[in-house]
Steps between C-alpha positions, in 0.01 A plus 500: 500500500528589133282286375226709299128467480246555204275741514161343403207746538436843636163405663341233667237419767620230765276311752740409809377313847707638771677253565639587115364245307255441211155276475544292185127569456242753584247386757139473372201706677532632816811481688681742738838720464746515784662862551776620742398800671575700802354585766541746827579149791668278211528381123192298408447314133101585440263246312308667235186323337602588154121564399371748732885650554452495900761320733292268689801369756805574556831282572831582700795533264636175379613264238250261308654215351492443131154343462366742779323211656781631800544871646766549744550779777672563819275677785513537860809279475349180328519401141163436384386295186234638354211418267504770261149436372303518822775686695492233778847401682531153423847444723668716784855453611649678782829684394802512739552872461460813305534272133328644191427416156821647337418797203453370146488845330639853640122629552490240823317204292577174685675197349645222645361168334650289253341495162345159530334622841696218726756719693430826707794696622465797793770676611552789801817675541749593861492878412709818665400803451625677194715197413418224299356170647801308675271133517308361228188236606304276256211241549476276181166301508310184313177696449359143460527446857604882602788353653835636586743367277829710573531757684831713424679751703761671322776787572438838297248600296297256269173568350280232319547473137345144355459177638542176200184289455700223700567700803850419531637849349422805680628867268570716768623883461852581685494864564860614472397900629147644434522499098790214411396122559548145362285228422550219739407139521368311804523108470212422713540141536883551517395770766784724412564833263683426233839686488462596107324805395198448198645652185395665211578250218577770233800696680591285835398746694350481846458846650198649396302840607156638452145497667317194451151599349340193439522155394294210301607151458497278241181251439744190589660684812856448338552887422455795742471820305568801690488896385781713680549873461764706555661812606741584221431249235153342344296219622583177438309119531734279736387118349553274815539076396376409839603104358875583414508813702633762271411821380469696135500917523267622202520854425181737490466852295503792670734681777546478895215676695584823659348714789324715143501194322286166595401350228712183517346426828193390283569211379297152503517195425243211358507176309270424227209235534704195330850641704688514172576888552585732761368879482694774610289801560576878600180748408721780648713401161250412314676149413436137489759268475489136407692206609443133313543231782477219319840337504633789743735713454383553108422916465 
């Protein structure tokens, strides 16, 4: 992970959806904002009407797909499709147990769909008190239908990292103890894990440790960007090929967070309009850090 970044700019102002990624234009007249907020019973993601600044309705927590003419949430143990303009569920689907939409950042933010919108994963865990999960369960669906694809029961501890625009690679996290873990592969036409580990391109390596903060792919779905921080070392962007299925490690300024110390648990991520660049940002820092995509891995 040696690989070092530019530092671009000290300030900027970025416009991010939720589901971490950018409009390529800004809507004319009125239109509504979608915020995450919480509540006393649950989370809730209110709809503001951007001209008199009052939430007029109010959605469970989900996952809208890319062109938000989809909103996805899991309540009273169905998956519901949602129309996020008039707030009316579309599709229900009853779920064969407690399966959720798995976390896309570490505020609770749910992810789950593949960036072209076609695949949906859930997952629920066999858990033991004070120990970590000893079953992993996913549901894949075909949101065209809201069919079951796959579903996947696995040994250990996996939680959902990406799903490929084809839906026949699944990233899964491997949780070696509660802060060591690989990234795994799931063949989901083969039906089986593949035995190799994802590596990161630059050093081989395949261990990797940190909280997961967020994530933001990229506007063809062939790159998962993700934002760890750690303990006793600085952030860093893990760059997932979710076509090849390896990783790059790209070093971010700053230090491991401490229990005095938590300013490297504020970093974001967003793409810019065209997807040429990635931003890295951390106002606790006071930092912006850029990334040209276009032809990946170029810094």
């Amino acid at each position: 992970m040696a690989m070092r970044i530019r530092l671009m700019a000290l300030v900027a102002l970025i416009l991010v959806s939720a589901c971490g990624r950018v409009s390529s234009a800004a809507p004319a007249g009125n239109y509504r904002l979608y915020e995450a907020a919480a509540r006393p019973d649950a989370p809730m993601v209110a709809l503001i009407d951007t001209r008199s600044r009052a939430a007029h309705d109010q959605l469970p927590l989900g996952t809208p797909s890319s062109d938000w003419k989809h909103y996805y949430a899991v309540r009273s143990g169905s998956l519901l499709d949602i129309d996020p303009e008039t707030g009316t569920t579309t599709m229900r689907v009853g779920l064969p147990g407690d399966y959720m939409l798995p976390p896309a950042t570490n505020s609770g933010i749910p992810g789950g769909l593949s960036q072209n919108g076609r695949w949906l994963v859930l997952q629920r865990f066999d858990r033991q008190a004070q120990t970590l999960p000893s079953k992993s369960h996913f549901l894949m669906f075909d949101t065209s239908g809201m069919d079951v694809r796959r579903s996947i029961d696995l040994d250990g501890y996996f939680q959902f990292d990406a799903i490929s625009n084809d839906g026949e690679r699944l990233f899964l996290i491997q949780y070696i103890n509660s802060s060591d873990y690989h990234v795994r592969v799931y063949s989901v036409g083969g039906g089986a894990l593949d035995p190799n580990f994802v590596v990161d391109k630059n050093d081989g390596g395949d261990a990797m440790n940190g909280l997961k903060l967020t994530g933001v792919a990229s506007h063809d779905g062939q790159w998962l960007f993700s934002v760890y921080a750690r303990a006793n070392q600085g952030a860093f962007i893990h760059a997932l090929n979710l076509d090849a299925g390896f990783a790059v490690c790209l070093e971010l300024p700053g230090t491991g967070y401490t229990d005095t110390d938590r300013s490297s648990l504020d970093w974001s991520l967003a793409l810019s309009p065209d997807g040429n660049h990635l931003y890295a940002t951390n106002p606790a820092l006071g930092v912006v850090t850029t990334i040209l995509l276009k032809d990946y891995p170029t810094v």
